[in-house]
N, C-alpha and C positions, 0 to 999 in steps of 0.2 A: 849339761850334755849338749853335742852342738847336732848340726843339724845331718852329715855323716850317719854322727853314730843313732839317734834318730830314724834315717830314712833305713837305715841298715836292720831297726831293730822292726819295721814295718814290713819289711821284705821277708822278714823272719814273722812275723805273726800271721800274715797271710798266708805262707807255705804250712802253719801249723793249724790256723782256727779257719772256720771258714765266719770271716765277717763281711758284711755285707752291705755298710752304710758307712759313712762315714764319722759320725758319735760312735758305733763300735770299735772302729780302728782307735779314735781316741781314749774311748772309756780304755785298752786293750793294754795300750803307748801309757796310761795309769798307774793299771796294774805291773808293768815294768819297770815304774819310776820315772818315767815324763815328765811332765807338766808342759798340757800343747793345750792348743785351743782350735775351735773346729778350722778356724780359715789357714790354721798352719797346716792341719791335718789335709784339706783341701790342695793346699800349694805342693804338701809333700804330695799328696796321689798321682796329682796331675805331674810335676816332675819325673819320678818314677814311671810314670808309665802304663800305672796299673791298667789291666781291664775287668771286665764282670766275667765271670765265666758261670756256667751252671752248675751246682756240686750234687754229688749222688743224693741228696737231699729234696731236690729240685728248684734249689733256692738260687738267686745270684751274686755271688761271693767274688770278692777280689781277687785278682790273681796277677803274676808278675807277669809284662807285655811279652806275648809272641805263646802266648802258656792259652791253650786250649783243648776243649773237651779230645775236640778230634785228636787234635797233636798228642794229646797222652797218651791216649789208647794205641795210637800206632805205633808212638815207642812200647811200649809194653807189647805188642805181639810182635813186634821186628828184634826184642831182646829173648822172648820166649822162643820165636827161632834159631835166636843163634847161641841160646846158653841151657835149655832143658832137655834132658838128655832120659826123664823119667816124671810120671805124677801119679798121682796113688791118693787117694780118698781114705782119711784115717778117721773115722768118728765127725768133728766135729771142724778136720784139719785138711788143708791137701798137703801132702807132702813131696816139693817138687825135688830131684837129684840134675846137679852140674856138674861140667869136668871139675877137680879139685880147682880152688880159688874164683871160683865166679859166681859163687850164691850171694854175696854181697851184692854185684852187680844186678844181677838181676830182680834180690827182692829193694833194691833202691828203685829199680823200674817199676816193677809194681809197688809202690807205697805212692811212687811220683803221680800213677797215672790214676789214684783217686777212682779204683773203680768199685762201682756201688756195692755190688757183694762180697767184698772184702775189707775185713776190719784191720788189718794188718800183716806183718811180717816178721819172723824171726828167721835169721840166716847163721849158719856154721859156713864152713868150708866147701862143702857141697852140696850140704842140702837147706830146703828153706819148708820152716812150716807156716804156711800160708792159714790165716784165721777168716772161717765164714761168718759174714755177719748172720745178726738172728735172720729167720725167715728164708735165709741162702742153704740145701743142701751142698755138703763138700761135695757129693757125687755129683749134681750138675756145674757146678764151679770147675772140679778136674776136669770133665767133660769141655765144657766150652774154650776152658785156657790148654787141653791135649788138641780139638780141635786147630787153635790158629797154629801151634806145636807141628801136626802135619799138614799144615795149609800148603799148598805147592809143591808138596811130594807126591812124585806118583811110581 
């Protein structure tokens, strides 16, 4: 495999795992079918761009350059304004509503912006049911993601 498809499958492991050394990136680039060694793993990082970012973990994990904590979070409430139109605390779930066709968009914002109380997303057509991680009530979660919702409404 050359070094392309390589750098392309690193860029794809960091957006999924959070690693955070670089024997991880390569044990990772293993499990895919690789065969790298750490100073390739090195030349690839350094090329790409990577940086450390910190993940809801509080650990510091790889991430593609210009990608930070701050920077997620602001997309994720700059998409929560301009695409939630409803959120509703379901059990264990928030469940947010969009015009038709933009639930995709928005739970890709939130999946992108890595935020600690939230384990995931599932999206239909308009609606997205958003999953609290353990320890996260859904009601504070709706709460805080309805807050940025009406931030600058008055």
């Amino acid at each position: 495999m050359n070094r392309r498809e390589r750098q392309s499958a690193i860029l794809e492991l960091v957006r999924e795992r959070a690693l955070s050394t670089q024997a991880e990136v390569a044990s990772a680039l293993k499990e895919t079918g690789f065969e790298v060694v750490q100073t390739t793993v090195s030349r690839d990082i350094a090329d790409l761009g990577l940086v450390k970012v910190r993940a809801p973990s509080g650990r510091l994990v790889y991430a593609s350059p210009g990608t930070t904590d701050g920077d997620r979070m602001h997309a994720l409430w700059a998409a929560m304004r301009r695409y939630v139109i409803g959120a509703e605390a379901a059990g264990t779930l928030v469940v947010l509503t969009t015009p038709s066709g933009y639930a995709n968009a928005l739970a890709q914002a939130i999946d992108e912006a890595s935020h600690p109380g939230i384990a995931g997303t599932v999206a239909g057509d308009n609606t997205i049911f958003v999953a609290a991680r353990d320890g996260f009530s859904a009601t504070a979660l709706r709460d805080e993601l309805n807050g940025h919702v009406l931030q600058g409404v008055a």
